[in-house]
C-alpha positions in Angstrom: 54.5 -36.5 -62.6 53.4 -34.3 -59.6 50.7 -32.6 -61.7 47.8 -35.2 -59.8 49.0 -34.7 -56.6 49.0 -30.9 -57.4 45.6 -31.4 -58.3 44.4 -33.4 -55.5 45.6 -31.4 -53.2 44.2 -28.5 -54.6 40.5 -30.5 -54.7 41.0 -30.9 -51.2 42.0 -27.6 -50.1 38.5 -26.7 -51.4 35.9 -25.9 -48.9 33.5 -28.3 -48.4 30.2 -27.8 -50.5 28.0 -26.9 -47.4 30.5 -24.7 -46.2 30.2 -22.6 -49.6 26.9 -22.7 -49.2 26.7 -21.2 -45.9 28.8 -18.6 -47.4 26.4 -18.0 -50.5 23.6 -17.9 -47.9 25.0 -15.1 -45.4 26.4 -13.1 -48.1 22.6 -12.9 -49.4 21.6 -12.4 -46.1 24.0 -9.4 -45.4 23.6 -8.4 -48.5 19.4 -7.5 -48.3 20.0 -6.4 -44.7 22.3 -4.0 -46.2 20.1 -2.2 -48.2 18.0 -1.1 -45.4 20.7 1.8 -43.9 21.3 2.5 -47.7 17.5 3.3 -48.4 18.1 5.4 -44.9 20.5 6.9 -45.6 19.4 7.9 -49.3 16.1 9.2 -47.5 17.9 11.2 -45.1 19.8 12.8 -47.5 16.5 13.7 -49.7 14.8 14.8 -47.1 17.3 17.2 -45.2 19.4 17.9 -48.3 22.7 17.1 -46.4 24.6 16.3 -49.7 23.3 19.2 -51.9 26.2 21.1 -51.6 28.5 18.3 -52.3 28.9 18.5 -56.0 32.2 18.5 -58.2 35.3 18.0 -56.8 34.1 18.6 -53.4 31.6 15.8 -54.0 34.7 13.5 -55.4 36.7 13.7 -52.3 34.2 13.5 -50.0 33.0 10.7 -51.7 36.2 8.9 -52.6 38.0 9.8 -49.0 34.4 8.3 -47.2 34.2 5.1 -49.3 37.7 4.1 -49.4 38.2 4.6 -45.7 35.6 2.5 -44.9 36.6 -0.2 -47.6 39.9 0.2 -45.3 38.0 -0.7 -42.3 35.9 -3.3 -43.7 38.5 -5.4 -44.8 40.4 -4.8 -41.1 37.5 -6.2 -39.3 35.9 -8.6 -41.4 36.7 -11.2 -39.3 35.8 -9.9 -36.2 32.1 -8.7 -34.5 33.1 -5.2 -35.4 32.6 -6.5 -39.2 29.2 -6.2 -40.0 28.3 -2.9 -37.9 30.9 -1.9 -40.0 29.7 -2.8 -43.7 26.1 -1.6 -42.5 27.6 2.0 -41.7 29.3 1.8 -45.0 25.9 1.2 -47.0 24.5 4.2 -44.8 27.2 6.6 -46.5 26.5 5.2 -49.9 22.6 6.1 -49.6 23.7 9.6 -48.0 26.1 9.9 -51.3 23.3 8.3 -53.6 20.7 11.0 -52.6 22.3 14.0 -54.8 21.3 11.7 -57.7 18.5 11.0 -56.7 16.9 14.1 -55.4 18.1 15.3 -59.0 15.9 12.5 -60.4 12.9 13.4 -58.4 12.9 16.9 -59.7 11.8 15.3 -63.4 8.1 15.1 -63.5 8.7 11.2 -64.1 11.5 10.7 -61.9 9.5 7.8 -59.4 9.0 5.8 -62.7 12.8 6.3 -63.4 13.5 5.1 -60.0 11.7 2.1 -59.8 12.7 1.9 -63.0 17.0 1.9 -62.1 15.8 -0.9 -59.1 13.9 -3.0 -61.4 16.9 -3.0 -64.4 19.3 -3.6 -61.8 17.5 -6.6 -59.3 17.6 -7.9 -63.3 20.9 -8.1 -63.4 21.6 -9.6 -60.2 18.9 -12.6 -60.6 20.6 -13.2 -64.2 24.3 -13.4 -63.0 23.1 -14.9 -59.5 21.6 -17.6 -61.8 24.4 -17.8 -64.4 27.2 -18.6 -61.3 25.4 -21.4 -60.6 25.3 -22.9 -64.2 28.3 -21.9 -65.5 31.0 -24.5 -65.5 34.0 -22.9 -66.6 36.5 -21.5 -64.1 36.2 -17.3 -64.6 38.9 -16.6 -62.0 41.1 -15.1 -64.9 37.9 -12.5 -65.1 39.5 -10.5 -62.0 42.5 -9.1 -63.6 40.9 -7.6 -66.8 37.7 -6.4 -64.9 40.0 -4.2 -62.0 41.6 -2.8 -65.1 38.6 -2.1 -66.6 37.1 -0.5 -63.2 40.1 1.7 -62.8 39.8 2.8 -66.5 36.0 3.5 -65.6 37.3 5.3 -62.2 40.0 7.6 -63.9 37.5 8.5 -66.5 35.0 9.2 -64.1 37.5 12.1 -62.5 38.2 13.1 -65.5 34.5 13.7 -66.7 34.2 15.6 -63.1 36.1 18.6 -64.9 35.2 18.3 -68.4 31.3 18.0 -67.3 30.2 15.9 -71.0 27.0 14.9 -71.4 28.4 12.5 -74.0 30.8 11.1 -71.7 28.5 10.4 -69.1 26.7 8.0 -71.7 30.0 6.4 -72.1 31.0 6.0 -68.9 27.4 4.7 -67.6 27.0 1.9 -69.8 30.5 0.9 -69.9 29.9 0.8 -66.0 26.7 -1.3 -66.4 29.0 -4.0 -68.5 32.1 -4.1 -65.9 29.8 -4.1 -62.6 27.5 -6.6 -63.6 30.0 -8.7 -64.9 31.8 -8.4 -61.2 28.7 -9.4 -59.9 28.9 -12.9 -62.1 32.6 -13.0 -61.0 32.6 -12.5 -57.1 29.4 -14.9 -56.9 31.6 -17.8 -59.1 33.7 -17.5 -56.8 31.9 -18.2 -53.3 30.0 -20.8 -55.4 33.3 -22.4 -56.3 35.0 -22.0 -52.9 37.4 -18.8 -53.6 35.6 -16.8 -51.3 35.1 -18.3 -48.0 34.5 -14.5 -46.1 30.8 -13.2 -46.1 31.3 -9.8 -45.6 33.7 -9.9 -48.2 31.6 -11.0 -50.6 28.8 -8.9 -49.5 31.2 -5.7 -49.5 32.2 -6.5 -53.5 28.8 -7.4 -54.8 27.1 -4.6 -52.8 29.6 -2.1 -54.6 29.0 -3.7 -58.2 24.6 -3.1 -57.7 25.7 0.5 -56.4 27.0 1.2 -59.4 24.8 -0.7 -61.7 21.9 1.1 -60.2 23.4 4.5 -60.1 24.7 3.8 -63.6 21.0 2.8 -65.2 19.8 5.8 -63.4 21.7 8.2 -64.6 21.4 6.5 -68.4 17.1 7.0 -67.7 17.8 10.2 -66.5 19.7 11.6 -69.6 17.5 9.7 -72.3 13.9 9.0 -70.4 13.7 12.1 -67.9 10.3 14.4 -68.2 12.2 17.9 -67.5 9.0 19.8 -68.7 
């Protein structure tokens, strides 16, 4: 008997639709503006070779103490001015980190093409999920639980191919990171478009991380099957 007012009340706890999309509109704002300290930061490390050294383990916990720090402070000030200065010196490290990659890349006679290649596949994949969360109907909200499982799978494998150094694992782990981060991208944009995320920087934050890893996850896929070495 209460299952209408249940439902009501949940209808009306909603935001309203101009509210969501103020939300979708800043997160895609923050979200461009946030690849300009990432391209810096990726061209600083190129150029200067900061992050050369930084391979294996080292590379891990630099990485891994760096990104989940500033997660950490992300989500502390996300709702204050501090927020933003904050997310755009997070995309800053994830260029610095991205540029051992791709400095690796640029050593291959073709590795521009490969590149451009990585931005095009994944710019793709966030107009086709951008335009599926806008068409799609159902409610994916019960998407969330399997996909962290999966992303922690990915992650522990990830360590684990640190040490054991497989070429064949490497395949593995890239395209099954291509399939769990774009489908992220579909999930965390369903939800601003259906009012679950009300927080920009948020949103920006998890669909910035899911293209990260799309992109470094096509590159490294070109790189291993498509890369000119001669």
């Amino acid at each position: 008997m209460n299952q209408p007012f249940q439902t009501a009340d949940y209808i009306d706890a909603l935001p309203s639709a101009a509210v969501r999309n103020r939300v979708l509109r800043n997160t895609y704002f923050l979200l461009a503006l946030s690849m300009v300290p990432t391209v810096l930061g990726a061209w600083l490390g190129v150029a200067t070779g900061i992050t050369a050294s930084l391979g294996g383990i080292m590379g891990l916990v630099v990485f891994m103490v760096g990104a989940f720090g500033f997660i950490f402070a992300i989500e502390k000030t996300k709702n204050s001015a501090a927020g933003v200065p904050v997310l755009l010196a997070f995309t800053f490290f994830m260029g610095l980190m991205l540029s051992r990659m791709l400095a690796m890349v640029l050593g291959m006679k073709n590795g521009s093409d490969l590149i451009m290649t990585a931005f095009g596949g994944t710019a793709g994949v966030f107009v086709l999920m951008a335009s599926l969360s806008t068409v799609i109907k159902r409610d994916l909200s019960g998407m969330g639980k399997w996909l962290t499982v999966g992303a922690l799978v990915l992650m522990v494998g990830a360590i684990i191919n640190v040490f054991v150094a497989s070429s064949t694992g490497m395949i593995v782990i890239s395209m099954m990171a291509v399939a769990i981060f774009s489908a992220f991208i579909l999930y965390d944009l369903k939800r601003i478009v259906d009012g679950g995320e009300t927080n920009y920087i948020s949103a920006t934050l998890g669909i910035y991380l899911s293209l990260f890893n799309v992109f470094q996850s096509l590159l490294a896929l070109l790189g291993i099957f498509g890369g000119d070495r001669d």
